[in-house]
C-alpha positions as CSV (number, residue, x, y, z in Angstrom):
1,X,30.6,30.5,2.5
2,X,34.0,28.3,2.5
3,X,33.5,24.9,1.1
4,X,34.8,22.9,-1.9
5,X,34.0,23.4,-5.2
6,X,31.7,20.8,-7.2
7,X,30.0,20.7,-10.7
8,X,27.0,19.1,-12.6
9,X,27.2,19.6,-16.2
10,X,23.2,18.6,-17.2
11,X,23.9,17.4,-20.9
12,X,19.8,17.5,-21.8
13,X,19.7,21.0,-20.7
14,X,22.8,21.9,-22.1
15,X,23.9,23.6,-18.3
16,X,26.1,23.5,-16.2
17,X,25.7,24.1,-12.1
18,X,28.1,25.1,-10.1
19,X,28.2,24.5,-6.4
20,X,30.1,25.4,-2.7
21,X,29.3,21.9,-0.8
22,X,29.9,22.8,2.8
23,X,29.9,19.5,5.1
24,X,29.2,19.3,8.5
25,X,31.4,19.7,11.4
26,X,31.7,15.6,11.8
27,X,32.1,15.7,7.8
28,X,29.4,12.8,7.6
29,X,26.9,15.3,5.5
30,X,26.8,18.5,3.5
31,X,24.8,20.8,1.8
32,X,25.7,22.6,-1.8
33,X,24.8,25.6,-2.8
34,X,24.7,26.4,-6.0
35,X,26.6,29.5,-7.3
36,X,26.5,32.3,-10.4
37,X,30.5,33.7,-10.8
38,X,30.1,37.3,-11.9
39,X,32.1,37.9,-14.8
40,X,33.1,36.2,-17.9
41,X,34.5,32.6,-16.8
42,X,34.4,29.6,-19.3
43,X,34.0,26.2,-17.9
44,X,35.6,24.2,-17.3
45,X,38.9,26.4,-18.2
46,X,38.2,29.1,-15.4
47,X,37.0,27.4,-12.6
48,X,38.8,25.5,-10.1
49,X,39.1,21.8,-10.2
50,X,36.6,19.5,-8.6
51,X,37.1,19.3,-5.2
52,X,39.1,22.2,-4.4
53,X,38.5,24.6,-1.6
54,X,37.1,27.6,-2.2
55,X,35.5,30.8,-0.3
56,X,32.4,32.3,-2.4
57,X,30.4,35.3,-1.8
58,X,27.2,37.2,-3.5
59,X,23.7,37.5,-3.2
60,X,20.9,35.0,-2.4
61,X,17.9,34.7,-4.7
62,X,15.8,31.8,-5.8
63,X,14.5,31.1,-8.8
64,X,12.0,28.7,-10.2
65,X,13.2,26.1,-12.8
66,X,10.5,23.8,-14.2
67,X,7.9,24.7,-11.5
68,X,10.5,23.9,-9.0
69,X,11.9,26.7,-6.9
70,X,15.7,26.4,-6.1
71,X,18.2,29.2,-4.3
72,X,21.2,30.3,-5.9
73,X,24.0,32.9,-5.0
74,X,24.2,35.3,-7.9
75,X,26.8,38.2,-8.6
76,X,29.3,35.7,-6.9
77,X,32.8,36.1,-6.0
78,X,34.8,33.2,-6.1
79,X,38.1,33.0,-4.2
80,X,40.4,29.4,-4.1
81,X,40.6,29.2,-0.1
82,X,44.3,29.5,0.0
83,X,43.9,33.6,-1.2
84,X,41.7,34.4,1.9
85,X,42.5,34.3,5.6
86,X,40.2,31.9,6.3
């Protein structure tokens, strides 16, 4: 999925999400969704600034946080989008 990259840091929890938010073709609305990088990345030094474009790629899966059930991408790939030919 290509999108920009976004992240919610969840300072009760102690966890940070990271996110792809893809808008819409008239760029009124968009949808994140939320990403695991595979691999060892520290944030905030590894990952890309807020806002920046990016290309990501894995596996869907949901899982269930606090009887809630949410879908992530898991062994994720992330690529800034000026590195792929999209």
């Amino acid at each position: 999925m290509a999108g920009y990259y976004s992240a919610y840091e969840d300072t009760e929890r102690g966890v940070v999400y990271h996110a792809c938010v893809i808008p819409d073709a008239t760029a009124c609305c968009a949808q994140g969704i939320e990403f695991v990088w595979s691999g060892e990345h520290k944030w905030p030094d590894d990952y890309p600034e807020q806002g920046t474009d990016i290309v990501v790629t894995g596996r869907l899966e949901s899982y269930d946080e606090d009887g809630y059930m949410y879908l992530h991408l898991v062994d994720s790939e992330v690529l800034l989008k000026s590195e792929t030919n999209t």
